[in-house]
C-alpha positions in Angstrom: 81.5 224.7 117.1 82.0 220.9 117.0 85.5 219.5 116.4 83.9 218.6 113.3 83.1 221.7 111.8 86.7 223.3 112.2 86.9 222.2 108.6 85.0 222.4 105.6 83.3 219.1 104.1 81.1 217.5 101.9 79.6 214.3 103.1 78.4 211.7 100.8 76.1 209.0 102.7 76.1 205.7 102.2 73.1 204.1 101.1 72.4 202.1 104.0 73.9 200.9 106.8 77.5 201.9 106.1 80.2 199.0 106.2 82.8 201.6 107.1 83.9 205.3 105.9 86.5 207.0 103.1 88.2 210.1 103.8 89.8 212.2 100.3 92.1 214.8 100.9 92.2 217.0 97.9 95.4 218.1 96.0 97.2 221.8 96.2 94.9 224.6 94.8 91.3 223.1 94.9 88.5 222.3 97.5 86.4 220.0 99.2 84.7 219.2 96.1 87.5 218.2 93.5 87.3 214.3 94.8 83.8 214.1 95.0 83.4 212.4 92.0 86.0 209.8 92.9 83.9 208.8 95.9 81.8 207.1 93.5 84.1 205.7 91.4 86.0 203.9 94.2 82.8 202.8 96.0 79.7 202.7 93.4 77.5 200.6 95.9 77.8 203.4 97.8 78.9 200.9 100.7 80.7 204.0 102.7 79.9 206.8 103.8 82.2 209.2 102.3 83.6 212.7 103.5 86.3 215.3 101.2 87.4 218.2 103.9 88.5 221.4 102.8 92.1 222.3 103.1 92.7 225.1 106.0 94.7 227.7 103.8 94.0 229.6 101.1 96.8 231.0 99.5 97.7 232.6 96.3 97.0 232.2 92.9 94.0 230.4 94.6 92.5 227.6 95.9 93.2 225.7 99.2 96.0 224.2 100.4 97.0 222.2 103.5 100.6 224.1 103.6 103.0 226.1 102.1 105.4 224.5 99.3 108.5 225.7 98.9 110.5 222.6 98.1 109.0 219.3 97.2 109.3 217.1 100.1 109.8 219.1 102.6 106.3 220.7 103.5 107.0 224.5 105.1 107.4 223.7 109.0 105.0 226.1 110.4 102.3 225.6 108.1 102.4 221.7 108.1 102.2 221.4 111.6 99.6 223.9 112.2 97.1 221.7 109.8 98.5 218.1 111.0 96.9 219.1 114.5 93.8 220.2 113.1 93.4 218.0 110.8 94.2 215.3 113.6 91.9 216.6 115.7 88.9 216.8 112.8 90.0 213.1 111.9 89.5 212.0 115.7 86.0 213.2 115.9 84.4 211.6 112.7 84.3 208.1 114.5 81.5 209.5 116.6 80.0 211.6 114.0 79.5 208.9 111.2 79.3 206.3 113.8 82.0 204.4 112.1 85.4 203.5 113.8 87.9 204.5 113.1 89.8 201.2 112.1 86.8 200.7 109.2 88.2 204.3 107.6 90.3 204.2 105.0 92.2 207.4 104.4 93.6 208.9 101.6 94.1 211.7 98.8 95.7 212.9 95.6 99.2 215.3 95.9 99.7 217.4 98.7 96.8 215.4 100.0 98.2 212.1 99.9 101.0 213.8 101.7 99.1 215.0 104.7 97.4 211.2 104.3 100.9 209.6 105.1 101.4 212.0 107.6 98.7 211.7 109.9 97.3 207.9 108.9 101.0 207.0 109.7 102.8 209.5 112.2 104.2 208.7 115.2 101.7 208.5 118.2 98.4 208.8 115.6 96.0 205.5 115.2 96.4 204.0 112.2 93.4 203.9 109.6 92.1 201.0 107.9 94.5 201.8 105.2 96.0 204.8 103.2 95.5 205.5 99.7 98.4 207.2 98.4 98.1 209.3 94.9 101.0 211.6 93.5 102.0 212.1 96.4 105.4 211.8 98.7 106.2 211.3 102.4 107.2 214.2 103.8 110.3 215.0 105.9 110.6 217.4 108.3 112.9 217.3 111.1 110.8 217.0 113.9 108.4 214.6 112.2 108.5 211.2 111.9 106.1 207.9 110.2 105.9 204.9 112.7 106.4 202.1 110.8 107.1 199.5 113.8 104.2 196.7 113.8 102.9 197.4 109.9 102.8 194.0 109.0 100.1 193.0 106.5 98.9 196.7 106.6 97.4 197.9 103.6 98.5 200.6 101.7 97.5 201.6 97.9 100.3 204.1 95.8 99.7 205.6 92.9 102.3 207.7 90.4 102.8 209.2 86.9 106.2 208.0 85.8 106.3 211.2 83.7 104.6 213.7 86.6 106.5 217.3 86.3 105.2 218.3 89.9 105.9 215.5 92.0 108.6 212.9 90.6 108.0 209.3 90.4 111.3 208.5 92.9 109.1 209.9 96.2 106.3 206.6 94.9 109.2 204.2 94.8 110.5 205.4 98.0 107.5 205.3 99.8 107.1 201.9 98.5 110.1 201.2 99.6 110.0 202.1 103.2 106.6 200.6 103.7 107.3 197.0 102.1 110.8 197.1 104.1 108.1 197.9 107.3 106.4 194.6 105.9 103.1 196.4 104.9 101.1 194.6 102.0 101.4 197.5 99.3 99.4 197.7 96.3 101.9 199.8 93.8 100.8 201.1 89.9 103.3 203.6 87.9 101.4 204.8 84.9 102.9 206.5 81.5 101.0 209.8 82.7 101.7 213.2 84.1 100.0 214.2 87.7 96.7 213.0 88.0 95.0 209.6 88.5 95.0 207.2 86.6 91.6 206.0 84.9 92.8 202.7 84.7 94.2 202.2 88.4 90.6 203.3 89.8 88.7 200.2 88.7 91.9 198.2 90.9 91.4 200.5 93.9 87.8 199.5 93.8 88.7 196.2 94.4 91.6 197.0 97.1 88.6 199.0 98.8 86.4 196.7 98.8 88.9 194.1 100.4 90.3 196.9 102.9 86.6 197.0 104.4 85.0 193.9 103.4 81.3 194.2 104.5 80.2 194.6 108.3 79.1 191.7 110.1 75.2 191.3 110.5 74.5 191.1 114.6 72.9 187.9 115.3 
């Protein structure tokens, strides 16, 4: 078995030549297919090709889920690090298998996986994606885990929150934000009157952001 297949996707192809790729990481308690519709949505021209991986565990009352959550902000030790390494690992060969580099990527989910977004776009010793789209979601702590921040300057990162969301509360957003614009990163930052979910409104804005984070591929001469 390829690196690969040691999770569970669904790949949306670009149209033509692809001018770089989007990763989704879905939230707590769905699949591979609860972000497929946002792929077009976020890239309409179908500019990218586009792949939503399916979370490792599936745990009760249902669903998949990339670890255990006991407390919010602190992912389950055992359990997170198990799927940062495979997750890792699965992220490290789709370069090769979309035959897109990694620093044309953008990276990014909704909840717990926005989370695991953060956490492996961003941790220590990882290469960074093109950017990270954040949505309801937190950076975790853990205490043998840790974001590098050193040398962010400029790079670009979209957050998303419900100032009213019951699940994950608005103050992770703000201090996310808050650690990555004192790391100098260019953050894009929308707090919407909603509960958790994504915003409608915010989606035609990441469209843009998108399109900026991978402008178009350069035509070989």
């Amino acid at each position: 078995m390829s690196q690969i297949d040691a999770l569970a996707h669904e790949l949306r192809p670009a149209r033509g030549e692809p001018d770089g790729a989007l990763v989704l990481l879905h939230g707590r308690g769905t699949d591979q297919f609860d972000l497929l519709p946002l792929l077009d949505e976020l890239d309409p021209d179908r500019r990218l090709v586009a792949v939503t991986p399916r979370a490792p565990l599936e745990l009760s009352p249902g669903g998949f889920h990339w670890y255990i959550s006991r407390d919010v902000g602190y992912p389950d030790h055992d359990t997170f690090h198990r799927t940062y390494r495979l997750l890792a690992g699965w992220l490290d060969a789709l370069p090769p298998a979309l035959k897109v580099p990694w620093s044309r990527t953008v990276l990014g989910g909704f909840s717990m996986g926005a989370v695991m977004s953060y956490a492996v776009g961003l941790g220590n010793g990882r290469p960074a994606p093109a950017g990270i789209l954040a949505l309801s979601g937190f950076i975790p702590t853990l205490d043998d885990f840790a974001l590098d921040l050193s040398g962010r300057e400029g790079y670009p990162v979209a957050i998303g929150h419900g100032t009213h969301d019951p699940v994950i509360s608005i103050d992770f957003a703000r201090e996310a934000r808050r650690r990555l614009q004192a790391a100098r990163a260019h953050v894009l930052y929308r707090e919407s009157r909603m509960f958790h979910g994504i915003d409608p409104v915010f989606i035609h804005v990441l469209h843009n952001w998108l399109a900026d984070t991978i402008p178009p591929a350069e035509t070989p001469a």
